[in-house]
C-alpha positions as a printed NumPy array, in Angstrom:
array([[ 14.922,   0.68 ,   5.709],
       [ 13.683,  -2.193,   3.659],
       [  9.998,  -2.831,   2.842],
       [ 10.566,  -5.903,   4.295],
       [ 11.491,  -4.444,   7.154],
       [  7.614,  -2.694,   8.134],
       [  5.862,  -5.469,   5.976],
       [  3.909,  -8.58 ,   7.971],
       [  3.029, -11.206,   5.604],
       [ -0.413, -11.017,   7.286],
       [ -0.952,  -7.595,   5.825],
       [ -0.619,  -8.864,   1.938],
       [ -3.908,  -9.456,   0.496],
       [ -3.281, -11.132,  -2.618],
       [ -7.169, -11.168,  -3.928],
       [ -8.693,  -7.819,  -3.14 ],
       [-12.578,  -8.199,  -2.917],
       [-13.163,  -4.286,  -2.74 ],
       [-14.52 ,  -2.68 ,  -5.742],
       [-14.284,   1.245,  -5.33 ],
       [-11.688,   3.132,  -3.854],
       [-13.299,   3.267,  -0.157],
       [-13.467,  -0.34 ,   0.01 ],
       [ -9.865,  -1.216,  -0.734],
       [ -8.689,   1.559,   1.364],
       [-11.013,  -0.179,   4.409],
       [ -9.671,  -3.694,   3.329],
       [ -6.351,  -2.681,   3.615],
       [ -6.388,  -1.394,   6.623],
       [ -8.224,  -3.934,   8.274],
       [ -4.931,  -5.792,   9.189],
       [ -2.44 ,  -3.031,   9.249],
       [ -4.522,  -1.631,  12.159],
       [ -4.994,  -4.842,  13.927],
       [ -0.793,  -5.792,  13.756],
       [ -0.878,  -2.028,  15.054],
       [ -3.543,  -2.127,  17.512],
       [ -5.008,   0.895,  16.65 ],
       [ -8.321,   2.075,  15.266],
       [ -9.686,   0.987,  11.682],
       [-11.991,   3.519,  11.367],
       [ -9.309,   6.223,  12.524],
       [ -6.818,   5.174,   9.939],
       [ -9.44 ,   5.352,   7.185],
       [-10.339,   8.545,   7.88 ],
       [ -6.634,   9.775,   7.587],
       [ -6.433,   8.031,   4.375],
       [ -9.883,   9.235,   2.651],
       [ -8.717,  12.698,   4.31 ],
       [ -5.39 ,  12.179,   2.009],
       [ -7.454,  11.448,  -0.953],
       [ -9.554,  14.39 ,  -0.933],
       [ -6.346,  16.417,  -1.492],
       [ -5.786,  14.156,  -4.123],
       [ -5.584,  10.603,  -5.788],
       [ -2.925,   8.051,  -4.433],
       [ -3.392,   6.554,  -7.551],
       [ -0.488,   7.139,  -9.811],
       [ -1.156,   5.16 , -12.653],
       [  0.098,   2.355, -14.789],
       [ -2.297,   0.356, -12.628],
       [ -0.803,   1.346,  -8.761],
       [ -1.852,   3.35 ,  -5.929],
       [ -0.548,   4.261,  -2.864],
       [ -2.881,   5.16 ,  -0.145],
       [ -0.626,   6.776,   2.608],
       [ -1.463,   9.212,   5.456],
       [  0.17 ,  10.494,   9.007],
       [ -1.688,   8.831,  11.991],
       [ -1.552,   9.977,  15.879],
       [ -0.523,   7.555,  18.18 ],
       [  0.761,   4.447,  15.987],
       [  4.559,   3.894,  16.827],
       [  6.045,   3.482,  13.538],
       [  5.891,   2.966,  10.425],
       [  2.781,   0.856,   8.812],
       [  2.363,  -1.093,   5.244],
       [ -0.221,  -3.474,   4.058],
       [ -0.448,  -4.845,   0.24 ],
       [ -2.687,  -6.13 ,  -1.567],
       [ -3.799,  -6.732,  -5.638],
       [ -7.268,  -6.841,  -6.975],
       [ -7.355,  -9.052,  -9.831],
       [-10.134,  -7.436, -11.525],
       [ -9.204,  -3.683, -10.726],
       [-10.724,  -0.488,  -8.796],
       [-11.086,   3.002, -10.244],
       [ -8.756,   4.598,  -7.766],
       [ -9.525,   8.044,  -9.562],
       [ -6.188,   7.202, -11.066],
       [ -4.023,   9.859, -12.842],
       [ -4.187,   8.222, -15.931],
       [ -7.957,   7.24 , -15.559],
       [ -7.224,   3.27 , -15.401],
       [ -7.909,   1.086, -13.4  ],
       [ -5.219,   0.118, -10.358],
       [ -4.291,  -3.513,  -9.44 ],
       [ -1.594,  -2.843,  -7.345],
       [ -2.03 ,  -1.249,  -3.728],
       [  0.791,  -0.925,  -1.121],
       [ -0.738,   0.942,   2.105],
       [  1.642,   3.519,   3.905],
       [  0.985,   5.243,   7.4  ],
       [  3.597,   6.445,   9.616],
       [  3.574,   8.876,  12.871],
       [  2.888,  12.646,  12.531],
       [  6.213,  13.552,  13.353],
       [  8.518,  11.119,  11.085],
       [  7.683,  13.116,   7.842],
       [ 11.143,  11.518,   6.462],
       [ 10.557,   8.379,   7.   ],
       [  7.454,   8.948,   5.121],
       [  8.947,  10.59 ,   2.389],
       [ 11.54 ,   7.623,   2.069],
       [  9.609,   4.783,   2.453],
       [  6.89 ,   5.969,  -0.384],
       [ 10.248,   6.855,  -2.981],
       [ 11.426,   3.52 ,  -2.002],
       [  7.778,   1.844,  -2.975],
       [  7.529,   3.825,  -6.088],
       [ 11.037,   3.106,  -7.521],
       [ 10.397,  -0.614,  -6.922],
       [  6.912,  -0.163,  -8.742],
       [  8.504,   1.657, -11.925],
       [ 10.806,  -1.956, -12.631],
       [  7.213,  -3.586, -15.06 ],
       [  8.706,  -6.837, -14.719],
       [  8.09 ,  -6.094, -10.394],
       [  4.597,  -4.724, -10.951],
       [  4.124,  -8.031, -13.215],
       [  5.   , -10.375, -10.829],
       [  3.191,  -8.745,  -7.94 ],
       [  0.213,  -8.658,  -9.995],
       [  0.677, -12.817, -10.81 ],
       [  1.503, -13.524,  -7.035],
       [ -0.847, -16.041,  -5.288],
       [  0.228, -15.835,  -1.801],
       [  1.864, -13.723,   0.658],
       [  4.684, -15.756,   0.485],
       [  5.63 , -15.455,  -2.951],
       [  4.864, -11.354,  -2.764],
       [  7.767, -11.183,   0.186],
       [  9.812, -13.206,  -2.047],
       [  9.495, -10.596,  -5.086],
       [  9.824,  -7.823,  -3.001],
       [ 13.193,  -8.775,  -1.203],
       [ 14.455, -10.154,  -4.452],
       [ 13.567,  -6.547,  -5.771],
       [ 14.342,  -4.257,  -2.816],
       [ 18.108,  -5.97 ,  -2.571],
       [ 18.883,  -4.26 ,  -5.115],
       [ 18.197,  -0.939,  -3.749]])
């Protein structure tokens, strides 16, 4: 499965306003969980419930705020970049630009697994995390990302 394949361009936020880790998890999921028709609050919680076991933030400027939700039918992602940067509690104690958003069922732990490798090989290419970072519109992040993810 492609990114592109779980990805609505109305779920890229190309100018984060957030500036702590709460608030870019909540802004995230703000349209994730209206394409899905489920809860905000609810999928916040499983995400902040995630972060207490630890950060999503993995460094070199990217997190990755993911979590297992009941009662979504597949798989979820949202994007988004904040120009000026969140401390994300990030592994190497910088602050993160990049965010893609993950949530999939309880019971599809594989897809899970996959679709987060698949994210984070993308995000190890610097020239990728570059042009995400310079992106002003949805548009041109889908075009990066399916230029990138052909490739995989």
């Amino acid at each position: 499965m492609k990114i592109l394949d779980k990805l609505d361009k109305k779920a890229i936020l190309c100018d984060l306003k957030a500036r702590d880790k709460k608030g870019v998890i909540e802004e995230l999921a703000t349209p994730v969980a209206l394409l899905a028709g489920v809860d905000k609050g609810d999928m916040v919680k499983v995400l902040l419930e995630r972060e207490r076991l630890g950060s999503t933030g993995i460094g070199g400027g990217i997190g990755i705020p993911h979590g297992k939700m009941r009662g979504i039918g597949g798989l979820l992602l949202g994007f988004g970049v904040s120009r000026q940067g969140v401390d994300f509690e990030s592994i190497d104690g910088k602050s993160t630009h990049l965010f893609f958003l993950l949530v999939t069922p309880e019971d599809l732990a594989g897809l899970h697994l996959s679709m987060l490798a698949r994210i984070s090989r993308l995000l190890k290419n610097p020239l990728f995390r570059d042009n995400l970072a310079h992106a002003e519109d949805p548009e041109r992040v889908m075009e990066i990302i399916q230029e990138a993810d052909e490739d995989f």
